[in-house]
N, C-alpha and C positions, 0 to 999 in steps of 0.2 A: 646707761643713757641710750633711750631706743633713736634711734634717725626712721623717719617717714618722707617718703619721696612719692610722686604720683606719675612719675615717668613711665612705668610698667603699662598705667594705663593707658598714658598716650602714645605709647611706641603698638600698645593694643590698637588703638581707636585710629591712627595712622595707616596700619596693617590694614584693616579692615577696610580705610577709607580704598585706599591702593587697592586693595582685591575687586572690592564693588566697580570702581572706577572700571577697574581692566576689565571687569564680567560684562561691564555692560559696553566699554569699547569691543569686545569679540562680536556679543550680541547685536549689535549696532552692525558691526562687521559683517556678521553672517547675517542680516536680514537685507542688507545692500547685495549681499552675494547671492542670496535668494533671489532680491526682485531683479537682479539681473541678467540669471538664469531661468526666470520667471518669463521676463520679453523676450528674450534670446529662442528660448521655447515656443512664446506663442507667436513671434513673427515666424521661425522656421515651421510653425504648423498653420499659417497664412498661406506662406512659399508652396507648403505643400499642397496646401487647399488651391490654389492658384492655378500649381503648374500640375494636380490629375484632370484638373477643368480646362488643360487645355492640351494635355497629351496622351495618350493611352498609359493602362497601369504599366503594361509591360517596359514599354517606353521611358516611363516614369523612375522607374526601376533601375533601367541599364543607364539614364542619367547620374541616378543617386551611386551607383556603382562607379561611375568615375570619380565620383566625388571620396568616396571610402580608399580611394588606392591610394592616398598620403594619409598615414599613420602618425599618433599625436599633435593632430591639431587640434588645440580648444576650441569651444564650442563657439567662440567669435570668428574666428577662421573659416566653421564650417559654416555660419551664417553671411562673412563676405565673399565664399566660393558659390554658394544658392543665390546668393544677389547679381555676381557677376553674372552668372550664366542666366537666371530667368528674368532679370529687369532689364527691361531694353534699355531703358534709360541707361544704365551702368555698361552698359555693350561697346565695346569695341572690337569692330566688323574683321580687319583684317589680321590682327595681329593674335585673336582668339581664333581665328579660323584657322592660320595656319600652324596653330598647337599639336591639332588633334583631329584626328579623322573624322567627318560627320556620321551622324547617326540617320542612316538608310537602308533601306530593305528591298527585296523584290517579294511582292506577292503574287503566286501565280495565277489567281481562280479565288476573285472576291466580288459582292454586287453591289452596287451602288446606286444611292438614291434622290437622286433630285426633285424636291416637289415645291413647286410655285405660287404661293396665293394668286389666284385668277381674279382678275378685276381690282388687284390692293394699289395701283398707281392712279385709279383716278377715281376710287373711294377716298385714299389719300387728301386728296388735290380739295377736297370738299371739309377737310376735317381740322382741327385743332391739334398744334403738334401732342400734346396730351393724349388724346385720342389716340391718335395713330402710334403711338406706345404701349397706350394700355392693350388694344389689339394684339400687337407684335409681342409683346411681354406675356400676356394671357396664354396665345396661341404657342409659340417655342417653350413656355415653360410644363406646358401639356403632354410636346411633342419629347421634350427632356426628360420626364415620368414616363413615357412609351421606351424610347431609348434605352435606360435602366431595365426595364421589367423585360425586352426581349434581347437584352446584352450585345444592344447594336452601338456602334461608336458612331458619334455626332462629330462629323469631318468641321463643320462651321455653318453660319447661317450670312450669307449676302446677302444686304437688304430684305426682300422678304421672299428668297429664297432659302428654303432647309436640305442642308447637305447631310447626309447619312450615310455609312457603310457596313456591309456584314464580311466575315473572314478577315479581320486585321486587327490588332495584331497576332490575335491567336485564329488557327483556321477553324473555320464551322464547317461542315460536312455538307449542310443542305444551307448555304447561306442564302443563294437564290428565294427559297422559299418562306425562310426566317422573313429577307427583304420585303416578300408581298406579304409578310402578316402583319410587317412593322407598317408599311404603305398603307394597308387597310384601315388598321386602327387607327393612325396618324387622319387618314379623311373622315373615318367617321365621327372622332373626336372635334376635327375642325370644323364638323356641319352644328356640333352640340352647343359649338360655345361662340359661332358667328351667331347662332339664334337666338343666344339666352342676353348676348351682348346686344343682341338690335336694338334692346330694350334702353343700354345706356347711353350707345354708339350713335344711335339713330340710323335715320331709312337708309336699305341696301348693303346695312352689315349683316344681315342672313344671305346675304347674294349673293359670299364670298366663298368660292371654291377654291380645294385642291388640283393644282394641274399636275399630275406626277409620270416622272421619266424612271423605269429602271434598264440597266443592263449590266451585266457580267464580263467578268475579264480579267484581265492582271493588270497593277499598278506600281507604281515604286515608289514609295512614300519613307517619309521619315521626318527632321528635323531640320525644317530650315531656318537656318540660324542667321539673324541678324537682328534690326531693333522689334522687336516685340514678335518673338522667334513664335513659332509654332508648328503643328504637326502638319501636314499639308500633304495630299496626294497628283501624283501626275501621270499622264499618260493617253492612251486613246479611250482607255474602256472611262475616262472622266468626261473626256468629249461626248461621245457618244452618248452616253447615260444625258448629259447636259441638253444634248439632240432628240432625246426620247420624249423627255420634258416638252424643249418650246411647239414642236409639233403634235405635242398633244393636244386632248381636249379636258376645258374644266369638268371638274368631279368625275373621271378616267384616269386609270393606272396604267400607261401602255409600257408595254415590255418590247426591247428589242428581242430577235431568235434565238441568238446563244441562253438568254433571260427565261426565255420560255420552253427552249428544248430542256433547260433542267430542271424545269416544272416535272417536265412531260416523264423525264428519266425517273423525277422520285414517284412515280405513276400519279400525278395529280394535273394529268391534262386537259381535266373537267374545268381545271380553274380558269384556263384561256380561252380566247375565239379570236380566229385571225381577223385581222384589221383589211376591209372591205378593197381597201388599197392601198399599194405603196406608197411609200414616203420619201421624198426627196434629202439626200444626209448631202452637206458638203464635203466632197472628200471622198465619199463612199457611194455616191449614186444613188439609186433603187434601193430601198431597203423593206423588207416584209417585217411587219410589228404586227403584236397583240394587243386584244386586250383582258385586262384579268378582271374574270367573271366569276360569279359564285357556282357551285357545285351543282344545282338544279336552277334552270333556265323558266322556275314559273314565274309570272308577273305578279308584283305585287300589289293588292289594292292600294288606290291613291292614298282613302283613309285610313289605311294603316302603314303607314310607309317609315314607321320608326325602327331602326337595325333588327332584327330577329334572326340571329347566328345562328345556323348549324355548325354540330360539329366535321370537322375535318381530319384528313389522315394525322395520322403521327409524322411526327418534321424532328422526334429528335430534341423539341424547346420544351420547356415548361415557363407555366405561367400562370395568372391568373384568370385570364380575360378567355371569353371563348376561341377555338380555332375555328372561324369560320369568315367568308368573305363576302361584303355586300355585292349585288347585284350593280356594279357598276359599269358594266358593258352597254344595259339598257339605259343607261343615264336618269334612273330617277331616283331621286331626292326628295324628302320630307319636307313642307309646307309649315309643319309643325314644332312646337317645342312644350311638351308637355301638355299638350293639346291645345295649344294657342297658336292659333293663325297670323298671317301675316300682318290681319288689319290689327288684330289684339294686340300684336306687340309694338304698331305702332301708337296704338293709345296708349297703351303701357307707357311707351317715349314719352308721347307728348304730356301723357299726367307727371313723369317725370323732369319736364324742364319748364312748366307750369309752377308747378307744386313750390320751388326755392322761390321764384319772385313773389306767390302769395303770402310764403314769410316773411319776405322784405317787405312786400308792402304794410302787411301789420305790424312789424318790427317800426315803420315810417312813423307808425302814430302809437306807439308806446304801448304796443301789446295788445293795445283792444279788440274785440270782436266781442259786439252786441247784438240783440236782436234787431233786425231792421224794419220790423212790423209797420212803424211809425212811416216808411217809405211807399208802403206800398202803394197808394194813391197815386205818386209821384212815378213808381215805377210802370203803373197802365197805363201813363197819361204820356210816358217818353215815345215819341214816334208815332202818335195817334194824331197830332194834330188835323189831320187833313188834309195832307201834302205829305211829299214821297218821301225815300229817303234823301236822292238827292238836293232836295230842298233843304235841307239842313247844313249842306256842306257849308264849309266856313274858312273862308281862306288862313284865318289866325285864329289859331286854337291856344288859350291861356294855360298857361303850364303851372303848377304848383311851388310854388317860393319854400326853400327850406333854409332857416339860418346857419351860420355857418355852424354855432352850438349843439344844434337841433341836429348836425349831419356827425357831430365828431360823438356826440354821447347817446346816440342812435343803439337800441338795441343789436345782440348780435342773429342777424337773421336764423342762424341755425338750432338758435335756443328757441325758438319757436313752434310751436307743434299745431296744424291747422285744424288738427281733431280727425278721428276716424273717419264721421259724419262726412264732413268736408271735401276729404279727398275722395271717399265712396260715390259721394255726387259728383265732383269731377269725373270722377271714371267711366260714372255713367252717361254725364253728358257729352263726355266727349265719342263715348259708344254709340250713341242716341245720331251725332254730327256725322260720322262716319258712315252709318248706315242710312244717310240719306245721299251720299252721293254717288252719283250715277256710276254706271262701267262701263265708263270713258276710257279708251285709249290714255289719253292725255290728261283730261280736267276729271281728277280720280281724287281719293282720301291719299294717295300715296307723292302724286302732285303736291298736295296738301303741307304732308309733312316734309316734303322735299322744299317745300316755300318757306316754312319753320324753322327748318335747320341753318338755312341759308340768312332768314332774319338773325337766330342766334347766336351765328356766326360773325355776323356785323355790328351788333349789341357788346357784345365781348370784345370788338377791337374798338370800340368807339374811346376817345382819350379821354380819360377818367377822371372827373373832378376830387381835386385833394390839395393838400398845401403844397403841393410841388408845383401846380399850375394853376395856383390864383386864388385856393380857397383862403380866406382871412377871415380874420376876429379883429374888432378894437379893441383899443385898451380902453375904453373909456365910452362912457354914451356921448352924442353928438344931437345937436340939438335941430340941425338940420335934416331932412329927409333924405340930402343928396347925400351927408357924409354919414348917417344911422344906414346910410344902402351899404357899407360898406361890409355889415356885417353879414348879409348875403356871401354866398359864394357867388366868386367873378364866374360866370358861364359865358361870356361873350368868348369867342374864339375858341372853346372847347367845345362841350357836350350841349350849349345853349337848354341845357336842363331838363336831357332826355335822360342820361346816367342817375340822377340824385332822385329821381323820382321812380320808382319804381311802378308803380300802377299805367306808366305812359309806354314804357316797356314790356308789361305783361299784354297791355291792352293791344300793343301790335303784334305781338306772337299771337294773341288770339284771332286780329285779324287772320293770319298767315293760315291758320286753320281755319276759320270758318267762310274763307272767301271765295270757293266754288261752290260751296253747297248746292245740291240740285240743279249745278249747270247742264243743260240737254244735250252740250256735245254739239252745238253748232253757235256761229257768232250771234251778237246782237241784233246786227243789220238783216240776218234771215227769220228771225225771232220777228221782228219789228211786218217786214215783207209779210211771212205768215200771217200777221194778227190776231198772234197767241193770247189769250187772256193775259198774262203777265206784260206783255208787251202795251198793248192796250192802257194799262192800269198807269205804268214808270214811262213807256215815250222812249227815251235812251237810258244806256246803260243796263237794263232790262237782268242780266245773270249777277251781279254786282247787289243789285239793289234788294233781289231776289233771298239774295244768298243773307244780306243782312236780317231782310224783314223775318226769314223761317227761324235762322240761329236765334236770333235776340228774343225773339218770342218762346224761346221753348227754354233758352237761359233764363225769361222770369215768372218760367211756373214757379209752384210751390216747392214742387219734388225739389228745388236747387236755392233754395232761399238761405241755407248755412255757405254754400258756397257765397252765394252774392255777398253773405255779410262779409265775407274774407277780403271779396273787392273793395268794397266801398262801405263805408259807415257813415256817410252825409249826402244830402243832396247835390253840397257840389262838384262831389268825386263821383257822383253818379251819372249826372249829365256831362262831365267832363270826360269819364270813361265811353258814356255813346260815342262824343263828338270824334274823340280818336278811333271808334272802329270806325265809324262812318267815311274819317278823311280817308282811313287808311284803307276801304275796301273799293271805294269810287277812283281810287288814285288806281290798282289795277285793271281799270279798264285804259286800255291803251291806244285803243280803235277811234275813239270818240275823237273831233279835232279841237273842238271847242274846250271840251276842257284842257286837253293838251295845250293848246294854245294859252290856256288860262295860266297854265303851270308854270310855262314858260317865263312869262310876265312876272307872275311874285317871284322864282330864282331870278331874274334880273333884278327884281327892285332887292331881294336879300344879300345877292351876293355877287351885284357888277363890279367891275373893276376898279371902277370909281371909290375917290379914296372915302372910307365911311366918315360920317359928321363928327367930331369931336365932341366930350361930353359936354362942354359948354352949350352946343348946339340943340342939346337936349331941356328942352324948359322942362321937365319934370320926369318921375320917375318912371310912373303911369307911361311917358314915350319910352325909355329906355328898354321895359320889360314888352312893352310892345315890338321892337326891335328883333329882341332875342326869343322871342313868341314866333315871331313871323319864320325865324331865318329854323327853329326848332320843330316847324308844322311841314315846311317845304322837305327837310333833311325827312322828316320818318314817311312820308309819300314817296320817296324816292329812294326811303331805303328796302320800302316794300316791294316798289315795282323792282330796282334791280335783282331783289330774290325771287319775285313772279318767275324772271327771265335767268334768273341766276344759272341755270344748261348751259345759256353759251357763252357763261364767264365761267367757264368750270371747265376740268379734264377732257379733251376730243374726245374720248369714247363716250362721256358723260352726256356731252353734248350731242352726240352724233345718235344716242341709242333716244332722247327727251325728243330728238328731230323725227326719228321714228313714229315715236309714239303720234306726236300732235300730227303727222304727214297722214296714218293710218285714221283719225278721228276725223278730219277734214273730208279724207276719198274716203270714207264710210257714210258721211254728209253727203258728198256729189251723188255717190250710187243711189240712196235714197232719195234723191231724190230733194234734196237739202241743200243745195251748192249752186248757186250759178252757173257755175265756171268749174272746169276740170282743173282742180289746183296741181296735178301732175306738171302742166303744161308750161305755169312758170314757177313752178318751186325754186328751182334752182337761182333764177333771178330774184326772185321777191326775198332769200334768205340774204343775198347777196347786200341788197337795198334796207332789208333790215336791220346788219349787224352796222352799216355805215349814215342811217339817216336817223337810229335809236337806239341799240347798242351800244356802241363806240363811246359817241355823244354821252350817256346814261353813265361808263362806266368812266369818262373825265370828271364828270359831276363828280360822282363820289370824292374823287380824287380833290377838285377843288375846292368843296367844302370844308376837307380839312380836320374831319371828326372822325376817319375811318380808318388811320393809321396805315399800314401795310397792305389792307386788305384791298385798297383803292388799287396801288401797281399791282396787286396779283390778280384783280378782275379782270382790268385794262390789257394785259398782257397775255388773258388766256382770251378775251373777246379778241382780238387784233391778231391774236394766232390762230384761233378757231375757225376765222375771217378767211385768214389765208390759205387756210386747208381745204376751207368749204369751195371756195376757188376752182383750188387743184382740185380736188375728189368729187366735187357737189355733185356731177351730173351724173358718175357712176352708180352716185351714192339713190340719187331718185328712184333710176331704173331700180337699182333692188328692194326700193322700200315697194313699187309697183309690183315687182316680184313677188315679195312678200307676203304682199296682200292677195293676191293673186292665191298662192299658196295655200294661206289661211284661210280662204273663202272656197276653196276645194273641199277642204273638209272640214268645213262648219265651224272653225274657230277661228276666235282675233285672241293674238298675244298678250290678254290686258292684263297685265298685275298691280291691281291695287292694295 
């Protein structure tokens, strides 16, 4: 009798179950043990990326070495002994401090290098925090690739100061001279990339020099340990060096004598020329400085003033870049960036901050750009009537209504492309605008752009229409006019519908540029006295009116008809883009009292204090948008003129070099013979009278209008300071602008940079 049982299999099939189980509990196991020596890895090679960016290797090294003298610690240990010691946050000051000795040195004979962006505090003061990043970011991570390539350690950067040192922690032999090749190259890179930047930065980011201090010495450096510990050096030769610096001059490398006698030792005393005079050191007196020049003393032509290195002795470094040193003793500097001048790269800007709102605009009306042939009639017939331009001004200018629909499902402007065509003819027209104005002191293409930046500076802060402040959709149609208004965006108390429209925003950057054209460099009232043909023709206003009639004429030849189609595709974005340049270019004349006076009266009736009408008070819509018309025509006249005058809302040097200029354009008027009056005589007063009877005044407007966010108190704050300085300093400040001039007219130049 056979017996069959099937236990065999299942004590099989059990077996199996239990192996696979456990294989893949191990497996499970070991893949958890993996990814956690996985992080544990890549956080400690964070740690490590961290603390060589912010210690030297050697440095680095003799940290990780304390870290090695306890023996079997797993790799969590040795990642919460890397946490103690490098995260500040996990730092406790006293009780870690007195474990263990600190990590300090003496260095006998290292040099050091202090170099200062000249003019970045009230280039700054002008700029968009973004801005002033991408500069700072650009310019250290340039100076960080130098650093590397000539094996100099980067001590820290303050603000926009760059700290560098040679001989620590390992010594260099000739570190002095390493020093001035790293200082070299560090200016001539920073002249490379303030010029290619003006382009995106705007006017006066080429203008931005290196001030650099070196000198030599012994320091004692090491780690100083507490929350957000770092490598840090102390001593005199950091003073000093920091001394060489502020008593320098922009785009100069002055060396203190210890700095330069070991030039002189490694036989390279061709590279210095003593400094004409001594310098005042706190602490130390009299002190004799260099400065470091290149190897032959010939001058180089202006048009060709891009670096051309010779070589130099042997220093002992290798590298890639030449050894050789620009001509910085004679102080000149290139104009150029790949052979584009000053004026070129500010067209370059201005086609650059142009160019996104003519996408927005076409993005407004759903992508189109058609021919506008159909216009042309319309477009000979704008400003021909018969009457000036001033005849046209209009106290309420109609703004364009966008539904709230129309704003949310709005193409996205950057998917936009205006066509080669398009911007070519921008380029050129703005080239064509450029080289019609005068060289002027003051009323220049660089004015110009300086009025531009200042408009698109208060464009960007203006408060922004969106669903956080009032834009709405119904849910339903409404049969009424007053509740179908609901599907507008509310603009009353924000942007009054200068944001949502783009074309009313390009149109006053455009003013902003075209609004000196072919000004002569003397006021209206002597234009007028003269009985200049121009004068004659317009009565008042005469540079204003000027400057419209040439621009608008040459924007509607043919050569620029792709561009117009970019502006406008109807006639009533056509005439509604004149009316805005026209408000916006009559509004800089500031002289005039009558319309002053005019200006006056509609900000009263827009925005007195009186409490405004409630909507009921409104019998129709037609009033409502006339309201928000009115109070949105006054806000861009005033946001234009504060950027006319925008210098003496801006940084004191800012201001005080724009006082310059307009001081020299004026006594250039007297001398010829163009001036009534010797404006030397009350300059001082009449700036005084100015920043408190229109200034002042101009920069509360902003402020109580209510659309201009931050940038109202930071006008307010630098006019009302400016004010005060001009005060203290004004009268000083005259005699040397009469200096100046004086100076200038010796040998047959004025200062003008346009």
């Amino acid at each position: 009798m056979s017996f069959q049982t099937n236990e065999a299999v299942i004590y099989t099939i059990v077996v199996a179950v239990i192996f696979i189980f456990t294989s893949l509990v191990f497996l499970l196991y070991d893949y958890f043990v993996r990814r956690r020596q996985t992080k544990v890895m890549e956080r400690i090679m964070r740690q490590d990326k961290i603390v060589s960016n912010v210690f030297p290797t050697a440095i680095r090294d003799r940290l990780y070495q304390g870290q090695e003298k306890q023996k079997g610690k797993n790799m969590k240990n040795i990642d919460r002994k890397l946490t103690d010691n490098f995260d500040g946050l996990d730092f406790d000051g006293d009780s870690n401090i007195s474990g263990s000795a600190p990590l300090a040195d003496l260095f006998p004979s290292i040099t050091v290098v202090f170099a200062d962006i000249s003019g970045f505090t009230a280039w700054s003061s002008a700029r968009e925090p973004q801005q002033v990043f991408v500069l700072l970011e650009t310019l250290y991570g340039a100076f960080d690739k130098i650093v590397y390539r000539h094996s100099v350690f980067k001590v820290e950067t303050v603000g926009d100061c760059y700290v560098a040192a040679v001989g620590l922690p390992e010594p260099v032999e000739k570190h002095a001279v390493v020093a001035c090749k790293f200082a070299r190259d560090c200016l001539k890179k920073m002249k490379e990339i303030t010029l290619k930047l003006e382009v995106t930065l705007g006017p006066d980011t080429g203008d931005l020099d290196l001030r650099t201090g070196i000198h030599s010495g012994q320091v004692t450096a090491g780690v100083l340990r507490g929350e957000r510990s770092r490598f840090q050096l102390f001593g005199d030769t950091m003073n000093t060096a920091a001394r060489m610096e502020q008593s320098g001059e922009r785009n100069r490398i002055q060396l203190s004598e210890d700095s330069a006698g070991m030039l002189s030792e490694a036989g390279l005393a061709q590279w210095i020329m003593p400094r004409s005079r001594k310098i005042y050191v706190e602490g130390k007196g009299d002190m004799q400085t260099y400065w470091l020049r290149k190897a032959k003393a010939r001058k180089p032509k202006v048009s060709d003033l891009k670096s051309d290195m010779s070589t130099l002795a042997e220093s002992g470094e290798t590298g890639e870049e030449s050894d050789s040193l620009e001509d910085i003793e004679l102080g000149f500097k290139s104009d150029h960036k790949e052979g584009m001048s000053k004026i070129e790269r500010l067209v370059d800007w201005n086609v650059e901050v142009l160019v996104p709102l003519l996408q927005q605009i076409i993005a407004s009306r759903g992508g189109v750009v058609n021919d506008i042939a159909t216009l042309s009639n319309v477009e000979q017939q704008i400003g021909k009537g018969g009457g000036t331009v001033l005849d046209e001004f209009t106290p309420i200018i109609p703004l364009k209504r966008f539904e709230a629909e129309d704003l949310r499902t709005r193409r996205s402007p950057s998917s936009i492309n205006i066509g080669d065509e398009a911007k070519s003819q921008l380029r050129s027209y703005l080239s064509q605008i450029a080289g019609m104005y005068e060289d002027n002191p003051f009323h220049n293409f660089h004015h110009a752009s300086h009025v531009t930046a200042s408009v698109k500076k208060l464009l960007t802060r203006i408060v922004k229409v969106g669903e956080a402040n009032g834009l709405v959709v119904s849910s339903e149609r409404h049969a009424t006019d007053d509740e179908d208004d609901e599907k507008l965006a509310d603009l009353v108390g924000h942007s009054y519908g200068i944001t949502s429209d783009p074309l009313t925003q390009f149109a006053v950057l455009f003013s902003a540029i075209i609004h000196d054209v072919d000004h002569p460099g003397v006021p209206n009232a002597q234009l007028v006295k003269e009985r200049t043909r121009n004068a004659q023709i317009y009565k008042k206003s005469v540079a204003e009116q000027n400057s419209v009639e040439l621009a608008w004429d040459i924007l509607m030849s043919d050569e620029y008809s792709s561009l117009r189609a970019c502006i406008y595709q109807t006639e009533a974005d056509l005439r509604r883009f004149r009316q805005l340049v026209v408000n916006a270019v009559m509004a800089t004349d500031i002289v005039d009292k009558e319309l002053q006076a005019l200006r006056k009266n509609r900000w009263e009736a827009a925005f007195s204090n009186a409490l405004p009408p409630t909507p009921s008070a409104f019998r129709s819509r037609q009033r409502r948008e006339e309201h928000d018309d009115r109070k949105a025509t006054i806000v861009i006249e005033h946001l234009i003129q504060a950027s006319d005058v925008s210098h003496t809302m801006q940084h004191w040097h800012i201001y005080k070099e724009w006082n310059r200029r307009f001081f020299m354009e004026c006594y250039r008027a007297y001398k010829n013979g163009r001036a009534g009056s010797d404006p030397s005589e009350d300059w001082y007063r009449s700036e005084i009278g100015f920043f408190d009877f229109y200034v002042i005044p101009l920069a509360k407007k902003l402020e109580s209008c209510g659309v201009f966010g931050v940038s109202s108190d930071e006008y307010l704050n630098y006019a009302t300071g400016n004010r005060d300085e001009w005060v203290r300093e004004g009268e000083a400040i005259v005699q040397q602008h009469l200096d100046d001039y004086n100076s200038e007219e010796e040998i047959g130049i004025f200062n003008v940079t346009c």
